[in-house]
C-alpha positions in Angstrom: 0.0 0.0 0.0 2.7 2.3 0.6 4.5 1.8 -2.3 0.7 3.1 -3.7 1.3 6.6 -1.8 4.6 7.1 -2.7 3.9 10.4 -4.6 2.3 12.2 -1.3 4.3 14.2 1.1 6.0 12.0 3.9 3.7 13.6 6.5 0.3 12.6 4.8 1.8 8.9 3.8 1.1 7.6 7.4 -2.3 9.1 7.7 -3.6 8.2 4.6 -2.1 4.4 4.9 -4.3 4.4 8.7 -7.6 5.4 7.2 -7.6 3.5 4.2 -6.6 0.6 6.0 -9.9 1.1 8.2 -12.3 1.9 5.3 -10.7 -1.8 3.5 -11.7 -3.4 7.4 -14.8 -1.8 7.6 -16.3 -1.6 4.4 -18.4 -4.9 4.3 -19.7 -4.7 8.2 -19.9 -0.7 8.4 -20.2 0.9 5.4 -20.4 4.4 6.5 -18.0 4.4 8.8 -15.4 3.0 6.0 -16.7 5.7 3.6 -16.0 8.1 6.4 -12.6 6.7 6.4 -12.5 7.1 2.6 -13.3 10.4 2.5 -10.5 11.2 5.4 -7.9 9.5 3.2 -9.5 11.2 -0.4 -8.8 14.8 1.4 -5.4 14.1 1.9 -4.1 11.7 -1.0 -6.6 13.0 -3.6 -4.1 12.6 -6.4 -3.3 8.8 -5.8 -5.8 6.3 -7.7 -5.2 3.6 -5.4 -7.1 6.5 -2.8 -9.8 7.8 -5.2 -10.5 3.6 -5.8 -11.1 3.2 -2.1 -13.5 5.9 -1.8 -15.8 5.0 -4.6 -15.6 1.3 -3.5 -16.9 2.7 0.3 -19.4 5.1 -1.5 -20.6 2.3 -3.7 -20.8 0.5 -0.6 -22.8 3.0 1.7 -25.2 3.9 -0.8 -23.7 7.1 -2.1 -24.3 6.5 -5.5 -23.5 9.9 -6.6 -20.1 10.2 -5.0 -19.3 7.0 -6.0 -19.5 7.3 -9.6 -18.0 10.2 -9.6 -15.1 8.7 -6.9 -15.2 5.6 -10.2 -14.9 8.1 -13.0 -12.0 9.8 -11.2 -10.0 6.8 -11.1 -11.1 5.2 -14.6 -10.0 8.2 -16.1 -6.6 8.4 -14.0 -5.8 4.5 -14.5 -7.4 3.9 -17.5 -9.1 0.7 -16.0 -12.4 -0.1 -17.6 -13.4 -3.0 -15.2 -14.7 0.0 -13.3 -17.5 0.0 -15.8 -20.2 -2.5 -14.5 -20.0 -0.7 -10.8 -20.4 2.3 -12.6 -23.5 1.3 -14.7 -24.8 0.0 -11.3 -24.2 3.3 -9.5 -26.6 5.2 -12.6 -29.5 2.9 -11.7 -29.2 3.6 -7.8 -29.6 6.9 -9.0 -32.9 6.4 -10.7 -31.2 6.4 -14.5 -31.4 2.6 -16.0 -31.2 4.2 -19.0 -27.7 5.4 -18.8 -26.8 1.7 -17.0 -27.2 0.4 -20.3 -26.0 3.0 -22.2 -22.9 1.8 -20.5 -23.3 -1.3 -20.9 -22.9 -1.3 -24.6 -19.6 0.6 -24.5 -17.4 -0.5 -27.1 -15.4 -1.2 -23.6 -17.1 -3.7 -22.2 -16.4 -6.3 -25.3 -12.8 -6.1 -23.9 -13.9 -6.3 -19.9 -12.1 -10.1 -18.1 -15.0 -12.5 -17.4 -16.1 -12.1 -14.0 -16.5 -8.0 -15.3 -19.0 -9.1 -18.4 -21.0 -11.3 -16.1 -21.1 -8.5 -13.6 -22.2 -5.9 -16.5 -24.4 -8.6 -17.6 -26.0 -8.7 -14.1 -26.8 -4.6 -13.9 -27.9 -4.3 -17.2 -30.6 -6.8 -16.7 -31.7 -5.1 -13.7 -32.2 -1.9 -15.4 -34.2 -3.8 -17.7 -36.6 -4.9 -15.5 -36.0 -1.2 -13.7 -37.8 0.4 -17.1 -40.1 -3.2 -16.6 -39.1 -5.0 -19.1 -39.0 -8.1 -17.3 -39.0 -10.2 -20.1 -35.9 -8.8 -21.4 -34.3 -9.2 -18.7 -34.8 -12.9 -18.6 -33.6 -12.9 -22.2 -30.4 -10.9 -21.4 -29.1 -13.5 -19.3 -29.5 -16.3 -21.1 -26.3 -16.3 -22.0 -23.3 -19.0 -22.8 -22.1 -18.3 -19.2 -25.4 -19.4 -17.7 -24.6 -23.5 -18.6 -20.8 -22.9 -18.5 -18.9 -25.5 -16.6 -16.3 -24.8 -14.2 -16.0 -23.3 -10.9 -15.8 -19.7 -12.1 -16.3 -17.5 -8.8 -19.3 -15.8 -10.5 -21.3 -18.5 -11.4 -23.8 -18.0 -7.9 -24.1 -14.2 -8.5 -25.1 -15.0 -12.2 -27.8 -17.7 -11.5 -29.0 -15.8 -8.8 -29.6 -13.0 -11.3 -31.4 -15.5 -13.5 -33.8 -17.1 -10.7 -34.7 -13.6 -9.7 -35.4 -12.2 -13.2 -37.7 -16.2 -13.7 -39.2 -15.3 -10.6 -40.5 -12.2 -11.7 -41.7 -13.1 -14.8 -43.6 -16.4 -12.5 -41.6 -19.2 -13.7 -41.8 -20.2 -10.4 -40.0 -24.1 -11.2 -37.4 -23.0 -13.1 -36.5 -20.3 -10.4 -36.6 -23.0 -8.1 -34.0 -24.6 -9.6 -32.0 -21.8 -10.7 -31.9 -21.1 -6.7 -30.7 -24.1 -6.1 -28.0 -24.2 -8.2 -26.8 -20.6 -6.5 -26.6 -21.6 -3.0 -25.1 -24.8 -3.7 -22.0 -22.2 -5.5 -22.2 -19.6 -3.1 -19.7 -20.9 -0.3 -19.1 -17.1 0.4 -22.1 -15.8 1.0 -22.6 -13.6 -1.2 -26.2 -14.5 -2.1 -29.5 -15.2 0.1 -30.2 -18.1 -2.3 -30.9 -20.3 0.0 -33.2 -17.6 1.9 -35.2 -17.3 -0.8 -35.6 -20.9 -1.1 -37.0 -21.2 2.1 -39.5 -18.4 1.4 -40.5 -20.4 -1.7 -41.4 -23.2 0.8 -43.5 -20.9 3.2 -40.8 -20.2 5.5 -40.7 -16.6 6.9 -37.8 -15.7 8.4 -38.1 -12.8 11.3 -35.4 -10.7 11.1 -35.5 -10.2 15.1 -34.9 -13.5 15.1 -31.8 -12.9 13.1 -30.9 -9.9 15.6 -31.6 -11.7 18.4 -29.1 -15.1 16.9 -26.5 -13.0 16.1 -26.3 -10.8 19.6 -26.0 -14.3 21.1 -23.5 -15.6 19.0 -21.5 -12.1 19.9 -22.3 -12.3 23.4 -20.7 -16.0 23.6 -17.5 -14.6 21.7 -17.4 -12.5 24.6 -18.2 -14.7 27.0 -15.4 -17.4 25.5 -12.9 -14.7 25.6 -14.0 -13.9 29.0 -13.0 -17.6 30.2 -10.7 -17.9 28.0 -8.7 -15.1 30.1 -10.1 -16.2 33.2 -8.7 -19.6 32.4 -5.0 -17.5 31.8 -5.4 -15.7 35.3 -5.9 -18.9 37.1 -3.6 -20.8 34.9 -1.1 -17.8 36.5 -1.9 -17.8 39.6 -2.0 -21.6 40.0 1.5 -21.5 38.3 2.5 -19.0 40.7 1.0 -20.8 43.9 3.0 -23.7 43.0 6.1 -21.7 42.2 5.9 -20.4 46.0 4.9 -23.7 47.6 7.5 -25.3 46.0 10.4 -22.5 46.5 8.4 -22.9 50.3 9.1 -26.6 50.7 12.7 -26.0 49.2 13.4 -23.5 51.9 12.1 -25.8 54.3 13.9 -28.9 53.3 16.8 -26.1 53.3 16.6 -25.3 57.1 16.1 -28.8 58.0 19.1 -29.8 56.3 21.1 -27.2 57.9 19.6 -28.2 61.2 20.5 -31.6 61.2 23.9 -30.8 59.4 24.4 -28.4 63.0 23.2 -31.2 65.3 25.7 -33.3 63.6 28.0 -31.3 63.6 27.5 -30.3 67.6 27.2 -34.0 68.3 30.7 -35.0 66.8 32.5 -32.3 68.4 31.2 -33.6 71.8 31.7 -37.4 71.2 35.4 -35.9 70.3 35.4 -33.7 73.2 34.2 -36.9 75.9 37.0 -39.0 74.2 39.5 -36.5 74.5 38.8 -36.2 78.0 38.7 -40.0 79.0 42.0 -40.3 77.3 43.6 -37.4 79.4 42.5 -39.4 82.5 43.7 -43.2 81.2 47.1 -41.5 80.8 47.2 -39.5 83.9 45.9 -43.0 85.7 42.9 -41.6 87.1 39.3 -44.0 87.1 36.0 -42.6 87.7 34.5 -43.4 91.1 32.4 -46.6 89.2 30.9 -49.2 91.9 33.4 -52.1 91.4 36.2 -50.5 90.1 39.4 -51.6 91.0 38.5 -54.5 93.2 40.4 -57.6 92.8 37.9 -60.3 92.4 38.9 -62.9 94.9 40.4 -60.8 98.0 38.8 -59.6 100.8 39.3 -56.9 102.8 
């Protein structure tokens, strides 16, 4: 990224690089706050694409369809990148103009767009289609080679999605069906509610409280594992700790003792050496203890 922002003044680099780094964490969970971010980083790095890029993508994002195709043009006509096209075409029917999406959409451009760009251009332009309600059209629009391609092409769920919706609206109810099925057994990412509108097809209504309510409890025992998780640490610690003083305790202990018994030792020799010392001072000088017995002659009498 910062190789990206090599052209602004040193003491802008290190902002810019912090709030485009939110906007790119951000910008699928809190739109608004990314394009807030965006905009921070557009003020001061205006002249870098990479920087224009991030603030239409966080526009596009947030709903700001107005400064985000103008955030698009900026950096289509600064990089010269036409796979900016489709988003684009997208951001003229938020605005209410489905006529312009497809004036886009038949750009001489678009014919050299990469694969995963036509399918996306494919996509908007059949929306505006059944924007101006021509829903017909749109069915016919993407009935394209793409639609039965094989392969696991990344935008294979976001292109039969488009197709079940468009049947759907038309009432080909079966073929929607299986259209659906086909998109949210593709769409590992989520990037559909396929498998939502399944369920609706079958009568199931989903309350979005519900949803609320699942995913405040699914936070709250994040929380709560992270709460034992460091709770778990602390007593790990302290345990650890405990231990590390009972046993430094017990060491000091068995310390003293042996000390102890090395000084009773110790004071125990010198007096055995001291006693023998003395009893050998008396054998020499001829002295005996007054012992009952000693020095009678067994045999005489007195």
């Amino acid at each position: 990224m910062r190789r990206s922002l090599q052209g602004l003044p040193a003491e802008n680099v290190d902002a810019v690089a912090r709030h485009l780094v939110a906007s790119g964490r951000l910008v699928d969970t809190d739109p608004e706050r990314a394009w807030q971010h965006a905009l921070a980083a557009q003020r001061r790095g205006g002249r870098i694409a990479a920087v224009r890029e991030a603030a239409a993508i966080a526009a596009y994002k947030a709903g700001h369809f107005r400064e985000a195709l103008a955030e698009f043009r900026t950096a289509r006509r600064m990089t010269g990148d036409d796979s900016y096209l489709p988003l684009m075409a997208d951001c003229e029917r938020g605005l209410g103009r489905p006529e312009r999406a497809l004036d886009l959409a038949s750009t001489p451009e678009v014919a050299r767009l990469d694969p995963a760009a036509k399918v996306e251009m494919l996509i908007v332009a059949a929306g505006a289609r059944a924007d101006l309600g021509q829903r017909e059209a749109a069915v016919v629009a993407l009935q394209v080679p793409q639609l039965r391609a094989a392969g696991r092409a990344p935008w294979r769920a976001r292109l039969w999605y488009a197709y079940a919706d468009a049947l759907l609206a038309v009432g080909r109810e079966a073929e929607a069906r299986e259209w659906l099925e086909k998109a949210a057994g593709a769409d590992a990412e989520g990037e559909t509610d396929a498998a939502e509108r399944l369920a609706e097809l079958d009568g199931v209504v989903f309350d979005e409280e519900y949803f609320e309510d699942l995913d405040d409890s699914e936070e709250t025992a994040d929380e709560s594992s992270d709460d034992s998780e460091e709770t778990a640490a602390e007593s790990s610690d302290d345990s650890e700790e405990t231990a590390a003083e009972s046993s430094d305790d017990s060491e000091e202990t068995a310390a003293e003792s042996s000390d102890d018994s090395e000084e009773t030792a110790a004071e125990s020799s010198d007096d055995s050496e001291e006693t023998a010392d003395e009893d050998a001072v008396l054998d020499a000088a001829g002295v005996q203890e007054d012992v009952p017995g000693a020095g009678d002659v067994p045999g005489e009498e007195d």
